[in-house]
C-alpha positions as CSV (number, residue, x, y, z in Angstrom):
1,X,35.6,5.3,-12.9
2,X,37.2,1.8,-11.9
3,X,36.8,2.1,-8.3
4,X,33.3,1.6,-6.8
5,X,31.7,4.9,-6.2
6,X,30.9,3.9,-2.4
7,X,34.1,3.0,-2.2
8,X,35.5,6.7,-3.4
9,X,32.7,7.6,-1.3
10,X,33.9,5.7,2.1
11,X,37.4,6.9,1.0
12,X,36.8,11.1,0.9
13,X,33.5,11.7,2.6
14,X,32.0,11.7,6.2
15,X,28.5,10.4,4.8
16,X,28.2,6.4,5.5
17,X,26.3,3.8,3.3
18,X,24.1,1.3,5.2
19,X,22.4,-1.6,3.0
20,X,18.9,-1.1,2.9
21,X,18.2,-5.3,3.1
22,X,19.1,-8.3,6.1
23,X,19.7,-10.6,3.7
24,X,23.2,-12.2,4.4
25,X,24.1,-12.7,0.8
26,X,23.3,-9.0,0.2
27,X,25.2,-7.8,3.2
28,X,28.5,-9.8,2.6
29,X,28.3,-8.6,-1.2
30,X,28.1,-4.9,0.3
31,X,31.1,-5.0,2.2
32,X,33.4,-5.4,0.0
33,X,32.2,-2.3,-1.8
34,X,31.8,-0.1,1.7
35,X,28.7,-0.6,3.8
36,X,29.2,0.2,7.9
37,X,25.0,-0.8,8.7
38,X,22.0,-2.3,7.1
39,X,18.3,-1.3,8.0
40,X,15.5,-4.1,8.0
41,X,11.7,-3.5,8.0
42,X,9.2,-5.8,7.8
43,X,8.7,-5.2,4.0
44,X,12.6,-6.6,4.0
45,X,12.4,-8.9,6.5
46,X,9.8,-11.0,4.5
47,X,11.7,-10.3,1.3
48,X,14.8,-11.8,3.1
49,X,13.3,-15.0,4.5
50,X,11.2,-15.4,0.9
51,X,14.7,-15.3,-0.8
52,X,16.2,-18.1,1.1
53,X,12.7,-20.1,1.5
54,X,14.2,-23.7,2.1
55,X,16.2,-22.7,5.2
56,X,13.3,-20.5,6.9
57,X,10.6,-23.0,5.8
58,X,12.6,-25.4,7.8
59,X,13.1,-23.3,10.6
60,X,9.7,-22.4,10.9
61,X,9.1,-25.5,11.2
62,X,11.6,-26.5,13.5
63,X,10.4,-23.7,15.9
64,X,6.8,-24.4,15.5
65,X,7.5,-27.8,17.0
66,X,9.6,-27.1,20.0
67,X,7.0,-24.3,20.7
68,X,3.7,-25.5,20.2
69,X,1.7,-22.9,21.7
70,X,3.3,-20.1,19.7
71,X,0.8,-18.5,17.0
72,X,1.6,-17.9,13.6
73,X,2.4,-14.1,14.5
74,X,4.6,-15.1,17.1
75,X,6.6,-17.3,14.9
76,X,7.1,-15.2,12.2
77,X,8.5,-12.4,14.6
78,X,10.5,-14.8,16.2
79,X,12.1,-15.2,12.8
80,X,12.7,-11.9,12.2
81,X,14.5,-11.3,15.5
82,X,16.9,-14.3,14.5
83,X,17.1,-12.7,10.4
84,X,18.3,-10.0,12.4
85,X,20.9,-11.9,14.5
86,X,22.3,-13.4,11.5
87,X,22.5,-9.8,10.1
88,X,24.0,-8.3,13.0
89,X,26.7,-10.9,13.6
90,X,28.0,-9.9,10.0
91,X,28.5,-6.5,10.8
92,X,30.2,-6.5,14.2
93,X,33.1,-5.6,12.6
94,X,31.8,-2.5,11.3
95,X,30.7,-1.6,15.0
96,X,34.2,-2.2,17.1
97,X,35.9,0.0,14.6
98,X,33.8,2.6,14.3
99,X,33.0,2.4,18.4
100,X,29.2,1.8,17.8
101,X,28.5,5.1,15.9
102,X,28.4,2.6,12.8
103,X,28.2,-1.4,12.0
104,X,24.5,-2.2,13.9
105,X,21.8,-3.7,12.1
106,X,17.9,-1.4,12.7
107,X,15.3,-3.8,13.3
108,X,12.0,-2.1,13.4
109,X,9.7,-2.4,16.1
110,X,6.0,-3.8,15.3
111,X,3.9,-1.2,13.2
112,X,1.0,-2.1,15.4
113,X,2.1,-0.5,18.0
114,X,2.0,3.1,16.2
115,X,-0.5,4.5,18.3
116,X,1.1,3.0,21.3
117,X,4.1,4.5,22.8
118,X,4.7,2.7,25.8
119,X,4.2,-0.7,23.7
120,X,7.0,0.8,21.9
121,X,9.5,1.9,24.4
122,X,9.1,-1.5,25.9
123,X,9.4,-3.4,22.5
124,X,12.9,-1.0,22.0
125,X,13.8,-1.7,24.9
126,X,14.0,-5.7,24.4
127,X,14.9,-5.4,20.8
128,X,18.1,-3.3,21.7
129,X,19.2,-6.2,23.9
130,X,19.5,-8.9,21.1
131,X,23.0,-7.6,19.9
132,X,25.0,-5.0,21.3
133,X,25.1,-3.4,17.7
134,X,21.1,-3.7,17.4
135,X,19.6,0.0,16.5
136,X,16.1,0.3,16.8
137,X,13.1,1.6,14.3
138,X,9.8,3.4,16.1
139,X,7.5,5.4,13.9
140,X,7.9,9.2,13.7
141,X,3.7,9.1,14.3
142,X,1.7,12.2,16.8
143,X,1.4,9.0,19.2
144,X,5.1,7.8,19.3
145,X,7.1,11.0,19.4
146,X,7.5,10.8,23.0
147,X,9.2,7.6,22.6
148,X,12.0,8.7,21.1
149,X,13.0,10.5,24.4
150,X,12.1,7.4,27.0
151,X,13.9,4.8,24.8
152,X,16.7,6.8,24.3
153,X,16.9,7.5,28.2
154,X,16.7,3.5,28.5
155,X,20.2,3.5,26.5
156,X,18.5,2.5,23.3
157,X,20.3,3.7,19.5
158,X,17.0,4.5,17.8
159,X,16.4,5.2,14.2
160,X,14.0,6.8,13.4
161,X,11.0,5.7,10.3
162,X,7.9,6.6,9.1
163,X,9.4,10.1,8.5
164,X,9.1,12.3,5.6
165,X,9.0,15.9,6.9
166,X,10.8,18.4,8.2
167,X,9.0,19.1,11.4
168,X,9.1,14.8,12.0
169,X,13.0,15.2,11.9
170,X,13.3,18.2,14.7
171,X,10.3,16.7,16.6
172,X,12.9,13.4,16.6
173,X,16.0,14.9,17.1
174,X,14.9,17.3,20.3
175,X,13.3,13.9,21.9
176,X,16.2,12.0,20.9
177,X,18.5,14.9,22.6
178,X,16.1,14.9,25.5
179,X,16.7,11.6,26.7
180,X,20.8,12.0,25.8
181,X,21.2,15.0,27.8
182,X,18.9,13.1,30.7
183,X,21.4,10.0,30.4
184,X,24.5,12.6,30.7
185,X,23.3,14.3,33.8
186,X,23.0,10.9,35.4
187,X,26.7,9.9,34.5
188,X,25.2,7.5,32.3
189,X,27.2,6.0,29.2
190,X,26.6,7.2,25.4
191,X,29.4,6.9,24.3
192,X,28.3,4.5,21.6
193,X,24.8,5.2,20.8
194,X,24.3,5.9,17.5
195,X,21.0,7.6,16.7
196,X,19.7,8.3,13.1
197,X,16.8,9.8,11.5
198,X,15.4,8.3,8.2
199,X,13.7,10.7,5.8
200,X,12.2,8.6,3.3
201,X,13.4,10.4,0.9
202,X,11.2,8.0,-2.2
203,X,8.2,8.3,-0.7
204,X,8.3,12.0,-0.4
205,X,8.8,12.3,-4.2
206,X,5.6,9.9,-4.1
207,X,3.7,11.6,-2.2
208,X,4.3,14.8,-4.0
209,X,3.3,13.0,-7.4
210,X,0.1,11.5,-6.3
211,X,-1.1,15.1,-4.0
212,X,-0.3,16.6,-8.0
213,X,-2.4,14.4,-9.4
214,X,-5.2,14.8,-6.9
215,X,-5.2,18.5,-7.2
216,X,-4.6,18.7,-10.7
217,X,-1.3,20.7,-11.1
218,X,0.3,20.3,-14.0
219,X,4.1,20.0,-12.8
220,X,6.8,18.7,-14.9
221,X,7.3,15.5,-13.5
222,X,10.8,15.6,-13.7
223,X,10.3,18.4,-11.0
224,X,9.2,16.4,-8.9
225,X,11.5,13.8,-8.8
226,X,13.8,16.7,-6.4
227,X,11.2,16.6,-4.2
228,X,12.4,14.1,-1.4
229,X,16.1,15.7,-2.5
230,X,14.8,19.4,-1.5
231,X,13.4,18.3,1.8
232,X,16.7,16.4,2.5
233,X,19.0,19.2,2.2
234,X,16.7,21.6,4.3
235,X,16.5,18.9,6.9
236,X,20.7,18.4,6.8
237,X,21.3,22.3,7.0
238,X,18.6,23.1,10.1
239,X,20.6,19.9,12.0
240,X,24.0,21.3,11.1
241,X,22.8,24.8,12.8
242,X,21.0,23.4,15.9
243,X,23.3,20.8,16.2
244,X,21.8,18.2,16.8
245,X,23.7,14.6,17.9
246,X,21.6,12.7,15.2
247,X,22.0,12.0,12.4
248,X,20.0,11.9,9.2
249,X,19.3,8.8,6.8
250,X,17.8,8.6,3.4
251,X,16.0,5.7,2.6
252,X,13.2,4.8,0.1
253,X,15.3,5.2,-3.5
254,X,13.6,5.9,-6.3
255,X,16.3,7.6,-8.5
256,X,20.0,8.2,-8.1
257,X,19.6,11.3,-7.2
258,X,18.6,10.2,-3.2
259,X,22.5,9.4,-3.0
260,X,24.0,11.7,-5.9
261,X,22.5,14.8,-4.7
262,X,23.2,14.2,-0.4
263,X,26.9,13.6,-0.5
264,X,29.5,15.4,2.5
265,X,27.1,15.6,5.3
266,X,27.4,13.6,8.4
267,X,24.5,11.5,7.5
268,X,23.9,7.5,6.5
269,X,22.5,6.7,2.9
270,X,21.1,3.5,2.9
271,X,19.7,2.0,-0.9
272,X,19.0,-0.8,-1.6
273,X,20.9,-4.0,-2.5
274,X,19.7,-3.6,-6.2
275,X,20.5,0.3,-6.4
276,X,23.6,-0.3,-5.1
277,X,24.8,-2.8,-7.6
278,X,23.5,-0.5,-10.4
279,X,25.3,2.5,-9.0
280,X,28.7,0.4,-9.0
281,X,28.0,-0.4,-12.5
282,X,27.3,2.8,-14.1
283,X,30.4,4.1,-12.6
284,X,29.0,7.9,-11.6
285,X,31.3,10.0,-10.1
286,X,29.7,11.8,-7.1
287,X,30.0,15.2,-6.4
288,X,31.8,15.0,-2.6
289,X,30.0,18.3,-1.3
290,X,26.6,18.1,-3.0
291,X,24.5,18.7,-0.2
292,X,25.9,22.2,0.6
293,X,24.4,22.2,-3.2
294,X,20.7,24.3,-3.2
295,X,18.3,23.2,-5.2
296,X,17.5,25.1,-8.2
297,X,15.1,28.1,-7.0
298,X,13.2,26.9,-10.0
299,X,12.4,23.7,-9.4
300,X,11.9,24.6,-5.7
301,X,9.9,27.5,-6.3
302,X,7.5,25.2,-8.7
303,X,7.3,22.0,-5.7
304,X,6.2,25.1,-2.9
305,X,3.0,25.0,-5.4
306,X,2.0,22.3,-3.3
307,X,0.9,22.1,-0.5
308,X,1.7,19.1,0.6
309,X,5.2,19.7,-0.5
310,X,5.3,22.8,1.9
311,X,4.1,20.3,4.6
312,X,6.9,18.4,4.3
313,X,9.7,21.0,3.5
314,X,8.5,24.0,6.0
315,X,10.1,23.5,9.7
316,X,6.5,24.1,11.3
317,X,4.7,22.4,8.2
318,X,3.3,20.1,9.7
319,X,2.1,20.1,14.2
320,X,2.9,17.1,16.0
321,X,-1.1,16.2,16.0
322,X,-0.9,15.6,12.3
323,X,1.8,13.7,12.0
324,X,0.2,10.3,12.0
325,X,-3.1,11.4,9.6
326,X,-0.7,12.6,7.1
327,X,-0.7,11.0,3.7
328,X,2.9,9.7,3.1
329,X,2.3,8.8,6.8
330,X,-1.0,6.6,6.2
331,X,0.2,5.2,2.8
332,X,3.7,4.2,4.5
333,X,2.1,2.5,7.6
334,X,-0.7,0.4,5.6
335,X,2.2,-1.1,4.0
336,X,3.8,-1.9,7.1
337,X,0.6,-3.0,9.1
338,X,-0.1,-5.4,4.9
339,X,3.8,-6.6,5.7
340,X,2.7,-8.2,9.1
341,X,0.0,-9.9,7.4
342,X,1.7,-11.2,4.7
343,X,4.6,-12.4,7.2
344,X,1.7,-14.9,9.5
345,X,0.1,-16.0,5.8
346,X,3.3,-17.5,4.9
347,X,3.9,-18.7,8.4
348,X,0.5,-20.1,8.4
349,X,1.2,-21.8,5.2
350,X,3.7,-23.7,6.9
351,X,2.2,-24.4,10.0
352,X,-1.0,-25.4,8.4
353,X,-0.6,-26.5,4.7
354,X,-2.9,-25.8,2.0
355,X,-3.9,-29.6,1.4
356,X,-5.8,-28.6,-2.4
357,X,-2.2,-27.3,-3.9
C-alpha cells in the first residue's frame, strides 16, 4: 500500500498509536505518520539521553554544577523529568485536539518504589504536575494496586505498567474507576484524564516461552508467539462488557502481530520507534476489526497447557497477593530496578571521570 499503515490506521479506526521512545527525533519522525502519545520508561529514558550523548553529557554537567549537593541519582532523574519535558512539549498539539484523552507523554514513576504505594501516589502526584499532558506510569505490583485509586482521586492520568495478566488489568481498571467515580461525586473535573492500561503484550509471549522451557512442554513455538495476542483480546472484550473508562495499551513488541492482530478497539498501541519504521516499510494492510477476531481454539487450547499462560489469561488467574512474585512480574522489574543503575553509572561517569580511559 502507498499510504503508511498508521496512517490508514489513524484514518478508519478508533485504536491510537503512541511511540514507544522520548527521543525528540523519534517523536517528530512519528508524527508525520500518526502518533497522538509516546510512553518513556527508564529502559527508554537512558536509551534516549545515550542517543544524543553530547547534549546530556553537557547538561549533566551543567546541572551538577549549579547543584552541588545533588547525587548522581538525583541528577540522572532530574534529566529524565526534563527528557520528558522536551517530549511533552512536542506533543501538545496532539492533547488540545483530542481534549487530553490523547497527546501526553507517560513518564514512569521510580521502580523502587514498587513495594511502596504512598511513595508512589506522592511521586504521581508531582510527576503529573510537570506538563498538563504528563500521564503517569506506577506498577500493577500486590503493593501498588491501591494506588491506582488515590492518584487517580488526586486528578492524576495514570498508565498503568508492569502488567501482563488479566486479573492486573480489572484489579487496575476498578481502582482507576474508584477514584473517577470518587472525583465525580465531589464535582470534581475529569473531563480530560486519560487513563490506560499497558499489557505487555512481548513479555507475555516471553514469559510463556521461558515457563515451556522450564517445564519441558514441547509447544510449537510459533504457538506461542499468540500468547501476549490471546491475553490481549480477552482483556479488550471483558473491558468492553464491564465498561470500563480505561483503556488498554500494548506495549513490549516482539512481532507484528502485537499491532496486526489488536486493531478496532478503543485501545493505544504503542511500538517502538524501530517497529514502527519497519511496519511503514513492509506496507501490511491491517485488518480494521481484528480484535473482535478469536484466536484460533487451536492454538489457544495448546497455550491453556500452561499454566502460567492460564495465570495470565484467566480473569481470577492470578490474586492480588501474587501479583508482584509473579515471573513476568520479577523479570520485568529487575530490568527496571538494572535501568536505575545503569542511569547513576553514566551520570557518575560524568560527574566523576574514569581518569585510566
Amino acid at each position: 500500500m502507498s499510504q503508511s499503515p498508521f496512517l490508514f490506521m489513524k484514518e478508519n479506526s478508533p485504536t491510537v498509536l503512541w511511540n514507544d521512545s522520548a527521543d525528540p527525533k523519534e517523536l517528530k519522525d512519528a508524527l508525520t505518520w500518526g502518533i497522538v502519545g509516546a510512553t518513556c520508561n527508564p529502559v527508554i529514558a537512558l536509551s534516549a539521553i545515550k542517543a544524543d550523548k553530547d547534549h546530556w553529557v553537557g547538561r549533566i554537567k551543567e546541572y551538577a554544577k549549579v547543584n552541588p549537593a545533588a547525587t548522581d541519582d538525583a541528577i540522572g532523574w532530574a534529566m529524565v523529568k526534563e527528557l520528558s519535558l522536551n517530549a511533552a512539549k512536542i506533543l501538545e498539539p496532539e492533547f488540545k485536539k483530542y481534549n487530553g484523552r490523547n497527546g501526553r507523554l507517560s513518564i514512569q514513576t521510580d521502580p523502587r518504589y514498587f513495594r511502596d504505594a504512598k511513595a508512589l501516589i506522592e511521586q504521581a502526584i508531582e510527576f503529573s504536575k510537570l506538563a498538563k499532558n504528563i500521564i503517569v506510569k506506577i506498577p500493577a505490583t500486590s503493593e501498588a494496586i491501591n494506588a491506582f485509586e488515590e492518584a487517580t482521586y488526586a486528578g492524576v492520568s495514570l498508565n498503568a505498567t508492569v502488567s501482563f495478566s488479566l486479573a492486573q488489568t480489572i484489579a487496575v481498571a476498578e481502582g482507576i474507576e474508584r477514584g473517577l467515580k470518587r472525583r465525580e461525586a465531589e464535582g470534581l473535573d475529569i473531563s480530560q484524564m486519560g487513563p490506560v492500561c499497558t499489557i505487555m503484550v512481548g513479555r507475555v509471549d516471553d514469559w510463556v516461552k521461558v515457563s515451556a522451557e522450564k517445564s519441558g512442554a514441547m509447544i510449537d513455538p510459533g504457538v506461542m508467539e499468540w500468547a501476549g495476542v490471546a491475553v490481549f483480546k480477552h482483556a479488550h472484550q471483558v473491558y468492553k462488557e464491564r465498561g470500563y473508562r480505561t483503556r488498554l495499551l500494548s506495549a513490549a513488541f516482539r512481532n507484528h502481530m502485537h499491532w496486526s492482530q489488536i486493531l478496532g478497539g478503543d485501545a493505544v498501541i504503542s511500538p517502538p520507534y524501530a517497529w514502527q519504521v519497519e511496519i511503514n516499510k513492509s506496507g501490511l494492510v491491517p485488518t480494521l476489526n481484528s480484535i473482535e477476531e478469536p484466536v484460533d481454539p487451536t492454538i489457544l487450547k495448546t497455550l491453556q497447557m500452561l499454566p502460567e499462560f492460564s495465570k495470565m489469561y484467566d480473569v481470577d488467574g492470578l490474586k492480588v497477593e501474587e501479583f508482584t512474585n509473579f515471573g513476568a512480574t520479577l523479570r520485568t522489574l529487575r530490568g527496571f530496578l538494572q535501568s536505575v543503575n545503569d542511569l547513576e553509572a553514566f551520570v557518575r561517569d560524568v560527574t566523576v571521570p574514569n581518569p585510566d580511559k
